[in-house]
C-alpha positions in Angstrom: 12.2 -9.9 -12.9 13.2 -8.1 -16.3 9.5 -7.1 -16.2 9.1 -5.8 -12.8 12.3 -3.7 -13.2 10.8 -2.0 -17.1 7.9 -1.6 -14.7 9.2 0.1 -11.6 11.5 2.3 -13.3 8.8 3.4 -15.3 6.5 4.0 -12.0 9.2 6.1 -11.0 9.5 8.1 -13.9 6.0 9.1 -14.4 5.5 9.8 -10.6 8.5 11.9 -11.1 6.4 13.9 -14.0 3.4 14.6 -11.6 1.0 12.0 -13.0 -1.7 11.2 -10.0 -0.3 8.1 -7.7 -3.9 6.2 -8.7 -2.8 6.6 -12.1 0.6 5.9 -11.8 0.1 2.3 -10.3 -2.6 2.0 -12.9 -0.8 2.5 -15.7 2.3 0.0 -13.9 0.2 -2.8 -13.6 -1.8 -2.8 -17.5 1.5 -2.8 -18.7 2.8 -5.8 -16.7 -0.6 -7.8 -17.6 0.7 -6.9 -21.3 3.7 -8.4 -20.8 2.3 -11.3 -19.6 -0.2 -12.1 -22.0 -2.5 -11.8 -19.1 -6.1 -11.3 -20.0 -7.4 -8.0 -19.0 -10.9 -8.7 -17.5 -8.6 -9.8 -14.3 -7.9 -6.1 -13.9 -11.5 -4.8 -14.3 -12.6 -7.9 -11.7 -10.2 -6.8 -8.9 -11.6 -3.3 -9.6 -14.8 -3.7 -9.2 -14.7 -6.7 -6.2 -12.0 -6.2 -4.1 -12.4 -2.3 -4.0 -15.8 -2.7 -3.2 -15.0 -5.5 -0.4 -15.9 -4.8 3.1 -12.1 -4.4 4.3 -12.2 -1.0 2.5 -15.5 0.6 3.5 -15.0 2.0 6.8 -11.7 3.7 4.9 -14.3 6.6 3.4 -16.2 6.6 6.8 -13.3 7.6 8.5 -12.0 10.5 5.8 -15.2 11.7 6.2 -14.5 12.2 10.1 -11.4 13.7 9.5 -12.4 16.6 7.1 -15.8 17.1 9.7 -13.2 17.8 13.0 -10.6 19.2 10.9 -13.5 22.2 10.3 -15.0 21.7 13.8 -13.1 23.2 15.9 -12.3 20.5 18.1 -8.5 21.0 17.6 -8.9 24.0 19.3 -10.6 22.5 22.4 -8.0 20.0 22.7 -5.2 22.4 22.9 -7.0 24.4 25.6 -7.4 21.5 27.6 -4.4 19.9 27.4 -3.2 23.1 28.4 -4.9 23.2 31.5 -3.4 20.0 32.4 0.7 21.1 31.6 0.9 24.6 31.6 2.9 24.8 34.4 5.7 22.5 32.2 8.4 25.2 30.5 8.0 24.8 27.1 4.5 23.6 27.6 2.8 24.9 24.8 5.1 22.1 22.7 3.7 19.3 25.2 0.4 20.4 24.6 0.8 20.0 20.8 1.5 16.2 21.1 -1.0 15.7 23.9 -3.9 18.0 21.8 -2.7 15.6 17.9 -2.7 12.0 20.4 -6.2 13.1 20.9 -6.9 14.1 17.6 -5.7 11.2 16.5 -7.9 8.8 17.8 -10.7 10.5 15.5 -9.3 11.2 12.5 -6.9 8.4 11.1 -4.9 10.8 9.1 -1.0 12.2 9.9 -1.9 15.1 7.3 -5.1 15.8 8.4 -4.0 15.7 12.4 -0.9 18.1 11.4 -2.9 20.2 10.1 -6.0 20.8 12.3 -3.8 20.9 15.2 -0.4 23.0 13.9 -3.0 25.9 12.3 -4.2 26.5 15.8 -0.7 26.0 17.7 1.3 26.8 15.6 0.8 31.1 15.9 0.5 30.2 19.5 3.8 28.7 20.1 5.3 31.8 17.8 3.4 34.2 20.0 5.7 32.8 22.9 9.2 33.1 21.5 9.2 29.3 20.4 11.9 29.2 17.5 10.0 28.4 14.1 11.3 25.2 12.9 11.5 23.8 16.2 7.6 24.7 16.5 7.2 23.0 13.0 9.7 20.1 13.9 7.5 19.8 16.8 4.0 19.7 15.0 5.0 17.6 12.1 6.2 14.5 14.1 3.2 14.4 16.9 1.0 14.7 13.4 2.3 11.5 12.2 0.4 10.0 15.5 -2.3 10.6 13.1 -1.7 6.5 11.4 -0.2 4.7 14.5 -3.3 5.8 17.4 -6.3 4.1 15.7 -8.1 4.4 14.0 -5.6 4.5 11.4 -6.4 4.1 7.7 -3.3 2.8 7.1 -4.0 -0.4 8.8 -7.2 -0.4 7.6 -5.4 -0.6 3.9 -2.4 -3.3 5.6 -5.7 -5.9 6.6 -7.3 -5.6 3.2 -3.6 -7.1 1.9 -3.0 -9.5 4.6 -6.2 -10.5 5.9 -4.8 -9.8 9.4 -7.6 -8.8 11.4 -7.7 -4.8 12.3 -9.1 -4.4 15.6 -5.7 -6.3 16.8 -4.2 -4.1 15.1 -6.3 -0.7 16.6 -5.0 -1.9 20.0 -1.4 -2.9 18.6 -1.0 0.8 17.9 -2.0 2.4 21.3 1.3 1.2 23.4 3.9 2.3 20.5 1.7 5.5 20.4 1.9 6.5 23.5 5.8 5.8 23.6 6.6 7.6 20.5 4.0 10.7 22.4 6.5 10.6 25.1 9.9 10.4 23.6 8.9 13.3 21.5 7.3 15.0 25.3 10.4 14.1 26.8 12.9 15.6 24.2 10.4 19.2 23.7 11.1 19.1 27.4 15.0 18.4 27.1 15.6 21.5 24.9 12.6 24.0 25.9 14.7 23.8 29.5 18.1 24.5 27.8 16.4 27.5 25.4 14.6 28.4 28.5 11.1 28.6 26.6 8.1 30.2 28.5 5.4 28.3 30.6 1.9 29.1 30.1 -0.1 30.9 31.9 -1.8 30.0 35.0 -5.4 28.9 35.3 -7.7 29.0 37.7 -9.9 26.0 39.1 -12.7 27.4 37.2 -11.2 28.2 34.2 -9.0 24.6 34.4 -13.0 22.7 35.0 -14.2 24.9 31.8 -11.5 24.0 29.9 -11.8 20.3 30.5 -15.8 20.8 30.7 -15.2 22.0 26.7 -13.6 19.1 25.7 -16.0 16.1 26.9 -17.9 16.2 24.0 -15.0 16.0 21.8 -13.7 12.4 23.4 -16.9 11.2 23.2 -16.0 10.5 19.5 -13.2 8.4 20.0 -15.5 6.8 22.8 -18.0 6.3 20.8 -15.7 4.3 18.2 -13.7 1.9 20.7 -16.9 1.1 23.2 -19.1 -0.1 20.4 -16.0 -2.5 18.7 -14.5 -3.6 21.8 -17.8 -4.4 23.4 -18.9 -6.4 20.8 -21.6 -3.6 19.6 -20.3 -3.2 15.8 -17.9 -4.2 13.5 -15.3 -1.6 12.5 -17.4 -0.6 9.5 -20.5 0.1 11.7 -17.8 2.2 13.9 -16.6 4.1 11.1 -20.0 5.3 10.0 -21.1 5.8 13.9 -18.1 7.9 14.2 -19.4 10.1 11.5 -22.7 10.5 13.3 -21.1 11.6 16.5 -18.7 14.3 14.3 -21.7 15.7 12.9 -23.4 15.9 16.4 -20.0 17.4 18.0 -19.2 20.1 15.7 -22.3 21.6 15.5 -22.3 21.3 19.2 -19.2 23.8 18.8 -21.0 25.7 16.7 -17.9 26.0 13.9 -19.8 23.3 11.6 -23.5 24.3 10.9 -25.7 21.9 9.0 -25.7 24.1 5.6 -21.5 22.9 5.9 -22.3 19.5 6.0 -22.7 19.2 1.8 -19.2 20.6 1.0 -18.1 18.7 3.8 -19.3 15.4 2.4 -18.2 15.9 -0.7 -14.5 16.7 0.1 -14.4 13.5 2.3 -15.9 11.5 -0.5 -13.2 13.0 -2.9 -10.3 12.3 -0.9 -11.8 8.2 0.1 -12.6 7.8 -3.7 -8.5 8.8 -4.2 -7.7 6.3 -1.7 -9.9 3.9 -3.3 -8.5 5.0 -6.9 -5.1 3.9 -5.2 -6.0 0.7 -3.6 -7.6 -0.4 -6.9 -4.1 0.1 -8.9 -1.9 -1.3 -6.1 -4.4 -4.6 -5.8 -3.8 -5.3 -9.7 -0.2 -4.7 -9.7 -0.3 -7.1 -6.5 -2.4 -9.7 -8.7 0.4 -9.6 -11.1 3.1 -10.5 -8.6 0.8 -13.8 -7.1 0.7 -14.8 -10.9 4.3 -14.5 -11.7 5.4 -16.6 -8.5 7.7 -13.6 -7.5 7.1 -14.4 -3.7 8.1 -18.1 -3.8 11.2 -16.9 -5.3 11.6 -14.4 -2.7 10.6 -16.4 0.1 13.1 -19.2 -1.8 15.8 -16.2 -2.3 15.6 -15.5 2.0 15.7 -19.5 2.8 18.7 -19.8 0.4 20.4 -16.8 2.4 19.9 -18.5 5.4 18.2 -15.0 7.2 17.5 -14.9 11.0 13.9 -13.0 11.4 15.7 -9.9 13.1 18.0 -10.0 10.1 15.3 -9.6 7.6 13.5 -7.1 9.8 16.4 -5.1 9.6 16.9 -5.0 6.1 13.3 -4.6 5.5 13.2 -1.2 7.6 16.5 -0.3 5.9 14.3 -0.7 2.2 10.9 0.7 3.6 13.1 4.1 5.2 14.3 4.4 1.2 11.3 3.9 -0.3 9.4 6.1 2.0 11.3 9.6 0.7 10.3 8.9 -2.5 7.0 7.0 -2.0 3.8 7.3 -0.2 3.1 5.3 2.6 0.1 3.8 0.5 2.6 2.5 -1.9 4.7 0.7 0.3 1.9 -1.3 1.9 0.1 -2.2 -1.3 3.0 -2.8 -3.7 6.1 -4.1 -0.7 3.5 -6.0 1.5 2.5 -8.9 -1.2 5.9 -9.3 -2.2 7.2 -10.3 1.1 4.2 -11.5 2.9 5.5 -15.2 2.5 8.5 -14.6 4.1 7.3 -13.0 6.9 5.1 -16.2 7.2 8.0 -18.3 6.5 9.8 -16.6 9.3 7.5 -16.4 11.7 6.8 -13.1 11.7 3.8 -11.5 13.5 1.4 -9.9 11.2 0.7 -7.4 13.5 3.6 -7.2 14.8 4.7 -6.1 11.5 2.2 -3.7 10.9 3.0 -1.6 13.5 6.6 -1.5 12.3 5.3 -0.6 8.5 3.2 2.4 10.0 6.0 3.7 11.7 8.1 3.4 8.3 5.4 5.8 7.3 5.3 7.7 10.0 8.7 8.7 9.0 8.5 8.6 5.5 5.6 11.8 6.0 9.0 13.6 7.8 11.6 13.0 5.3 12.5 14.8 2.2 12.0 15.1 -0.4 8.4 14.3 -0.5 7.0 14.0 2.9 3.6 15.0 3.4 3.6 16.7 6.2 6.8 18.5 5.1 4.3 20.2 3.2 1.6 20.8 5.0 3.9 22.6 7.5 5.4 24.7 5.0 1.6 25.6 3.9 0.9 26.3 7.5 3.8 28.3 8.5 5.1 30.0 4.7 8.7 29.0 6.2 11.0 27.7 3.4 11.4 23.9 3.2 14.8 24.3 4.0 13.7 25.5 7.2 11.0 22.7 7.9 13.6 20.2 7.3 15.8 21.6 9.3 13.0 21.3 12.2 12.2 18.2 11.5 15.3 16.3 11.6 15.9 15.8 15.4 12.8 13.8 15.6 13.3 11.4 12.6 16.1 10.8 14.7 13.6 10.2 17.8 11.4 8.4 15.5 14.2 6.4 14.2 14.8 5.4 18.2 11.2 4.2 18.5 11.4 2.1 15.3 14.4 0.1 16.6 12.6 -0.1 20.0 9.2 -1.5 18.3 11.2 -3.3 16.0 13.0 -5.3 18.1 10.6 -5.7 21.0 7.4 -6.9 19.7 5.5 -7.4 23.4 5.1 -3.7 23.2 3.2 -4.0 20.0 1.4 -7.2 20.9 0.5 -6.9 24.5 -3.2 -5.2 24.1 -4.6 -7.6 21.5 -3.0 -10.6 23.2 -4.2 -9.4 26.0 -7.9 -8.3 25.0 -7.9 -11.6 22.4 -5.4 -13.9 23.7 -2.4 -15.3 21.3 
């Protein structure tokens, strides 16, 4: 334990002087192998094999997507359609944001990346219509997080690489607490663009409602594309991911904002950010191998069964820990570093893997909103040039609505678990 303290203190210390995160859990885990007199061929073993396993290929496959209909233009379809669908709502142009990044979402398997497609094209739109600023931000930063809990999600593509737990269960664990976190934040834009008396769009006509819709076909064949061909037993999620790149490509240049000159520079940055990701995953799996060799989890799981926990009770104080670690930490960290140390007792109690998943993306989720290093904190102060005073200030009503949906998820796990029971039985 001595060791793991040294260690995590100094995590936190270098982190805190800006080294890289891949570096940061890099340099954690050599130095617990030299404490342990640990040979360090382990290290270059897990680098090379479980990096390279098949859990983590479709991870690149789906960056790549991202980056391709972040440039696209297909947030910009979305929005109009949704619009035609709501824009009779007052305060409509906020419900259209969530509608337009639950869309998004299903394609791009990123919070940042769906914040920022979507609030660079609603964002001056909502402005244009008197919508206060950092309830605008507020409102775009939270419906980005969607971006990990609607699958595809990277983060659970990272969570099944720890666990083994199997990640189309997971895809379909994520589309029920979606939806529900889509419509508590709906239902509370609605709540206070009524009492600030916000504008409604304007109306559309039956053809321009059909164009709008017409528009946006080709952009939900993407997401269509990815779900038919794993849920009907056409590929495996790996073969979906790199179909899904395919049918980017195809749709963007249908739009005509990607042409095929793009499509190097737009390789390249996917292939930067995946190779980060896999940087990351690299230096969290040999910090994990050092916890399985030091028998840390028995004496958790022995530490939990001493203390005589009740699974809701250790639910509870795992959210509590996860919500802390989260301002400080990215998500990444939490589910390669927290997951290995507790797996056993979520085993020992009985706890659905999925189940638990979901619950650990929403941790994210809210970890991206809170200060002081929340991504998407960030990305809306890039977006909008407001101070990060102000984005926080927009943001906080919905940590408290995402807090709600935590509890709710939390404590009911049917809504988690109904689809994949239901689509592969218990």
């Amino acid at each position: 334990m001595t060791e793991l303290a040294f260690a995590i203190t100094g995590f936190v210390i270098v982190m805190l002087l800006g080294v890289p995160l891949f570096a940061a859990i890099g340099m954690t885990a050599v130095v617990l192998f030299w404490f342990a007199d640990a040979p360090f061929v382990t290290l270059a073993q897990i680098m090379v094999e479980r990096v390279a396993s098949p859990g983590l290929i479709p991870v690149p496959f789906f960056v790549i997507t991202a980056v391709i209909m972040q440039r696209g233009g297909i947030a910009n379809v979305l929005i109009k359609a949704a619009e035609s669908w709501v824009g009779q709502l007052r305060g409509s142009a906020g419900i259209v944001c969530v509608i337009a990044a639950a869309f998004f979402a299903t394609i791009s398997g990123s919070s940042v990346a769906t914040a920022l497609a979507i609030g660079t094209v609603i964002l001056p739109i909502m402005l244009e219509r008197g919508y206060e600023r950092h309830f605008a931000i507020g409102t775009i930063s939270s419906a980005g997080t969607l971006g990990i809990l609607i699958p595809p999600s990277t983060a659970m593509i990272v969570y099944g690489l720890v666990t083994d737990a199997s990640v189309p269960r997971m895809f379909l664990a994520g589309f029920i607490p979606g939806l529900l976190q889509a419509s508590f934040i709906g239902a509370y834009i609605l709540w206070y663009a009524n009492r600030h008396n916000y504008p409604k769009s304007p109306v559309l006509s039956r053809k321009e409602f059909i164009a709008a819709n017409a528009r946006a076909l080709p952009a939900l064949f993407i997401p269509g594309v990815i779900f038919s061909s794993i849920y009907g037993g056409i590929a495996t999620v790996t073969e979906a991911a790199a179909l899904s790149v395919v049918a980017a490509i195809l749709v963007s240049l249908y739009y005509g904002q990607t042409r095929i000159r793009d499509l190097p520079s737009v390789f390249s940055e996917g292939l930067i950010s995946a190779a980060a990701i896999s940087f990351i995953v690299g230096g969290a799996l040999m910090f994990g191998q050092w916890v399985l060799q030091s028998g840390m989890p028995q004496k958790i799981v022995r530490a939990v069964v001493a203390m005589d926990l009740k699974a809701w009770q250790f639910l509870l104080a795992a959210n509590i820990v996860m919500l802390m670690l989260g301002m400080f930490f990215d998500g990444m960290v939490i589910t390669l570093v927290v997951v290995p140390l507790i797996l056993p007792v979520l085993i020992a109690l009985k706890i659905d893997l999925i189940h638990f998943a979901i619950i650990l993306v929403i941790n994210m989720e809210i970890g991206l909103l809170t200060p002081p290093f929340g991504l998407n904190l960030f990305t809306m102060k890039m977006i909008s040039n407001a101070p990060i005073e102000e984005v926080v200030r927009g943001v906080l009503p919905f940590i408290t609505i995402m807090l709600a949906l935590l509890m709710v998820v939390t404590y009911v796990p049917e809504i988690s678990l109904f689809l994949p029971n239901l689509v592969f039985g218990k």
